[in-house]
C-alpha positions in Angstrom: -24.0 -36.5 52.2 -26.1 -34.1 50.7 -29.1 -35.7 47.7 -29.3 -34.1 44.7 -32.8 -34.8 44.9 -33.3 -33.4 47.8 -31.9 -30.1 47.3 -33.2 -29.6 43.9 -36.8 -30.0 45.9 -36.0 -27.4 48.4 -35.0 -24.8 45.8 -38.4 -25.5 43.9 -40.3 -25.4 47.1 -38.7 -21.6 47.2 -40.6 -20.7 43.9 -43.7 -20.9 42.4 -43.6 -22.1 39.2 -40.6 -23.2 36.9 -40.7 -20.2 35.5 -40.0 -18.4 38.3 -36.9 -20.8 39.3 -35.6 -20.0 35.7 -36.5 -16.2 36.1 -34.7 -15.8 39.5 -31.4 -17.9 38.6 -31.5 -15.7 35.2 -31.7 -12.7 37.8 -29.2 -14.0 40.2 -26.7 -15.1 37.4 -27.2 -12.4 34.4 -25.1 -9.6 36.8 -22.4 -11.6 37.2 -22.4 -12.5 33.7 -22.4 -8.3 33.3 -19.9 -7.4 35.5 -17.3 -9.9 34.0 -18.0 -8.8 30.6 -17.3 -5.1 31.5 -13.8 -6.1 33.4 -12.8 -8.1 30.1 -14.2 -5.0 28.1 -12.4 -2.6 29.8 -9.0 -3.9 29.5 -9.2 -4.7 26.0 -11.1 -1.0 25.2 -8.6 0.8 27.0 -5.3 -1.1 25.5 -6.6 -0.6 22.1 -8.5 2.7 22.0 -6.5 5.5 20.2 -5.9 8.2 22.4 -4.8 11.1 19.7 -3.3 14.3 20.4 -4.9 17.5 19.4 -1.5 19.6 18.3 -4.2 22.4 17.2 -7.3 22.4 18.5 -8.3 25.9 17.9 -6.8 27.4 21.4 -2.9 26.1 21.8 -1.5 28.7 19.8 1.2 28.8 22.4 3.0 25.6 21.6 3.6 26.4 17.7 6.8 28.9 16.6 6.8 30.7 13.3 10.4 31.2 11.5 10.4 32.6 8.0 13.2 33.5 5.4 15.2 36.1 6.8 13.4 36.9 10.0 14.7 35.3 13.4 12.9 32.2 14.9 9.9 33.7 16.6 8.9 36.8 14.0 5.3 36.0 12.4 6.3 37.9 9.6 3.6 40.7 9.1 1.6 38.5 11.0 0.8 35.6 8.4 0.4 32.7 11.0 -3.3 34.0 12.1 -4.8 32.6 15.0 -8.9 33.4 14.8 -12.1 31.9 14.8 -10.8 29.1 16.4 -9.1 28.0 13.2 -5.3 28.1 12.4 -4.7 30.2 9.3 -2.6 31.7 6.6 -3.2 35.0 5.4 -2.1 37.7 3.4 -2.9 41.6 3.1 -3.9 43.2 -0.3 -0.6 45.0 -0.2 1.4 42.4 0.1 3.9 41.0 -2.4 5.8 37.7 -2.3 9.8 38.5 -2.3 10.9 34.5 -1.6 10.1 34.8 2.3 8.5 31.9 2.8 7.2 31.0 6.2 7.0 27.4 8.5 5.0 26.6 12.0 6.6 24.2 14.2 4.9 22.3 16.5 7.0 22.3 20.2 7.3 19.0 20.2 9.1 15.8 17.8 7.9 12.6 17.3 9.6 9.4 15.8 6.5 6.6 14.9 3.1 8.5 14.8 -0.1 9.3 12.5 -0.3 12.6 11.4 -3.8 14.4 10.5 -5.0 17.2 9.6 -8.1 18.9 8.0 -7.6 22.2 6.1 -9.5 24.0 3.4 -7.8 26.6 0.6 -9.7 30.4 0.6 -9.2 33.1 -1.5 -6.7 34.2 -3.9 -2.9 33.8 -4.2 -1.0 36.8 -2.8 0.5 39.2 -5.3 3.8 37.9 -7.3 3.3 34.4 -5.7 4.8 31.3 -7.8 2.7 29.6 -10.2 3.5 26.3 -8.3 2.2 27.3 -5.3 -1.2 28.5 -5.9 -3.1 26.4 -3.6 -0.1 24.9 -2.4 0.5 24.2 1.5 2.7 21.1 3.5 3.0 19.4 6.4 6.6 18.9 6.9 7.6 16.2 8.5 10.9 14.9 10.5 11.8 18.4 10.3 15.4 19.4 11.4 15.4 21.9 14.7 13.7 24.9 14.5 16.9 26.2 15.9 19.4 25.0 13.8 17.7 26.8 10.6 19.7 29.4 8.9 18.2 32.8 8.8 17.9 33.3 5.0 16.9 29.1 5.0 13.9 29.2 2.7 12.6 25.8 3.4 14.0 23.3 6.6 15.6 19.7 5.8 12.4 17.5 6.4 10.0 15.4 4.3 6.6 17.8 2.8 3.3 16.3 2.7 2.6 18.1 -0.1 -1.5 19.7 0.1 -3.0 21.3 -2.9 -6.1 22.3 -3.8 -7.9 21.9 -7.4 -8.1 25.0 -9.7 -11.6 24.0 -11.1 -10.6 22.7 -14.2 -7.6 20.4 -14.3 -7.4 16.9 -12.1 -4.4 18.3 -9.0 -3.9 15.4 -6.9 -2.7 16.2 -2.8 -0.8 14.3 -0.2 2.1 14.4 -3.0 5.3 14.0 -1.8 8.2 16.7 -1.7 12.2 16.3 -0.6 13.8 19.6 0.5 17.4 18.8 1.8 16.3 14.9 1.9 16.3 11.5 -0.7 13.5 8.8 -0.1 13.3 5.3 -1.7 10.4 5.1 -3.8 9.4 1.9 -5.4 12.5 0.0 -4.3 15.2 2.9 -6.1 16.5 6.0 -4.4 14.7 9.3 -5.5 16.2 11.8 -5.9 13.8 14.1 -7.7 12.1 16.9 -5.6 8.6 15.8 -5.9 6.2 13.1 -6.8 2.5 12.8 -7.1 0.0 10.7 -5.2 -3.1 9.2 -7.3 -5.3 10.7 -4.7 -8.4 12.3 -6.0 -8.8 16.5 -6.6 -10.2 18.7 -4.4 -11.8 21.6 -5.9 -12.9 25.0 -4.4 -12.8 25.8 -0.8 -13.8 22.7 1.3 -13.0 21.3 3.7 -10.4 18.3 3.4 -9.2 15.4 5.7 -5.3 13.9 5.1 -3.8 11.5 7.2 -0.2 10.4 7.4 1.8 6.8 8.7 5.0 7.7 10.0 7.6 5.0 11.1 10.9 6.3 11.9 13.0 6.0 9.0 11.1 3.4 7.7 7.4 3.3 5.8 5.8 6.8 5.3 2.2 6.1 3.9 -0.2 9.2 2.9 -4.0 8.4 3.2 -7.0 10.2 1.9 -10.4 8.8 2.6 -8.7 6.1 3.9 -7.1 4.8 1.0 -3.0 5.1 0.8 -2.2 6.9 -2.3 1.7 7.4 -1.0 4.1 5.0 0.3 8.3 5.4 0.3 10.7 4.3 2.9 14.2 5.0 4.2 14.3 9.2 4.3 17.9 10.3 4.7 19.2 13.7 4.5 20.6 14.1 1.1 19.6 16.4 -2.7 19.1 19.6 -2.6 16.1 22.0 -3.4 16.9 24.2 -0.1 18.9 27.4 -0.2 20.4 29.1 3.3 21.1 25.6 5.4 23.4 25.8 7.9 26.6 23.2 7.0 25.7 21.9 10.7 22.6 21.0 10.1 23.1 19.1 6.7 24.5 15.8 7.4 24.6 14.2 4.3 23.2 10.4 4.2 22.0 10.7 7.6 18.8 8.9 8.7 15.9 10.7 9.4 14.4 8.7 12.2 12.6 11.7 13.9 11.9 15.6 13.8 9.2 18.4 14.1 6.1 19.1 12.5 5.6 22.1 10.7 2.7 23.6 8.0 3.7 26.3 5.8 3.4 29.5 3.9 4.1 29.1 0.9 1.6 32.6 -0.8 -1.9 31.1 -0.5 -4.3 31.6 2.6 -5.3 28.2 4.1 -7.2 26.9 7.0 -6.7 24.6 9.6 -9.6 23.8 12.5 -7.7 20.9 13.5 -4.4 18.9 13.0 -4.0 15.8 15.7 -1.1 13.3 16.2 -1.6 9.6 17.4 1.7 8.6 18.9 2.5 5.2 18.3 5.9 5.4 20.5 4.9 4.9 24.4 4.8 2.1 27.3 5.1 -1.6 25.7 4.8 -3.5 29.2 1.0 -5.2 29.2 1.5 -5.0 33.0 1.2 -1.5 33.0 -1.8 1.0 33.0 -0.8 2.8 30.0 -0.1 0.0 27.9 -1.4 0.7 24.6 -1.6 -2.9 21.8 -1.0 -0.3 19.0 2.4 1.2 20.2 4.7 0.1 17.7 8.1 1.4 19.3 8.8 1.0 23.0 9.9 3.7 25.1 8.7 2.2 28.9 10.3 4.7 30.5 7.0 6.3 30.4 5.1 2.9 31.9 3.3 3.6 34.8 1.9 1.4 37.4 -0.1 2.6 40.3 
């Protein structure tokens, strides 16, 4: 049988001084400590850290598709959709004159539970004959219908607009407002049915740059953010109202749930900027066995799961 004693002597003998002993075990024992704290580290890094999707980063001009008012799905109309600088932009020539033919990007892809955001900046002046309303006016539109199931002369699609503008200088403007073409919301626990709302977000003046954000769940909560503050919440989007023109009857299912759909910016008269727009998709693998495993997925889909 083995003395305590005994062994504890040996193990002295080995070093020096005490200090050494306590040296060397802190040596011996401080990697292992390391190593274990990286493992745990890892797993709970990785299941937790947000891997967003750049929809635009400045180069994937490919995967967006213009469609304007009475132009097939496709045309950029006089070329409006700009892709330059690495930025994705609006813009007008000096000759040109509004005439109702309003213009919408679609991403190539839809998306059900997700954060939306999106920096953009106004520039310059409002194209000739352009509405009042939409002098520094832009949207993301989301849970848009198909692209393909728009009508030609459809001036805006069925979807849900995060409503962008930018200040005039003078008078408070709030952004992130919320607009309904072809759709209802409930807002503060009653159905509206009123085209659009404003946020209490702040005003954003001039030409800089500005950072919105977006909660999407299904056809549930829809929260705007800006600087991290939520200054937009409804719920329950249906397809429903009116404030479209040129819909195709197939595509206007009245009372229908809007659980999904596309993603779409605008042109609405007034040149914007955007250098990036990115998507965090909260709809993925839900198994903790798997690799891919995210602890902020919110919707399941583990067909996507993977395990190797």
């Amino acid at each position: 049988m083995n003395n305590p004693f005994r062994t504890s002597m040996k193990l002295i003998a080995i070093f020096s001084s005490k200090n050494a002993f306590r040296s060397s075990i802190k040596i011996l024992v401080l990697p292992l400590v390391i190593v274990v704290c990286i493992a745990c580290g890892e797993k709970s890094t990785n299941e937790a850290e947000e891997d967003w999707i750049a929809i635009f980063d400045g180069s994937n001009y490919g995967d967006w598709t213009p469609k304007f008012t009475g132009a097939a799905l496709g045309v950029n109309y006089r070329d409006r959709f700009v892709y330059d600088d690495g930025l994705l932009s609006v813009r007008y020539a000096k000759t040109d004159t509004f005439k109702g033919n309003f213009g919408h990007l679609f991403y190539k892809e839809k998306f059900s539970h997700y954060k939306l955001r999106a920096t953009y900046r106004f520039v310059g002046d409002q194209m000739t004959d352009g509405p009042a309303w939409a002098f520094r006016n832009n949207g993301l539109m989301l849970h848009c219908q198909e692209p393909g199931t728009l009508g030609l002369d459809q001036d805006f699609p069925i979807s849900l607009e995060l409503q962008l503008l930018g200040g005039d200088d003078n008078q408070p403007r709030t952004t992130a407002n919320l607009c309904t073409p072809g759709t209802n919301v409930v807002l503060n626990d009653s159905l509206f049915t009123t085209h659009c709302v404003n946020s209490v977000s702040n005003t954003y003046h001039g030409d800089q740059w500005v950072t919105v954000e977006v909660l999407v769940l299904g056809d549930s909560l829809i929260q705007h953010k800006m600087e991290d503050k939520v200054v937009m919440a409804y719920s329950s989007p249906t397809i429903g109202g009116g404030n479209i023109a040129g819909y195709l009857d197939s595509a206007f299912k009245e009372g229908e749930a809007l659980k999904e759909g596309y993603i779409a910016i605008q042109a609405e008269s007034h040149p914007i900027d955007f250098k990036r727009i990115e998507v965090l998709n909260l709809c993925g693998c839900m198994d903790e066995k798997a690799k891919n495993y995210k602890s902020y997925y919110i919707k399941p889909d583990n067909s996507t799961c993977i395990y190797e």
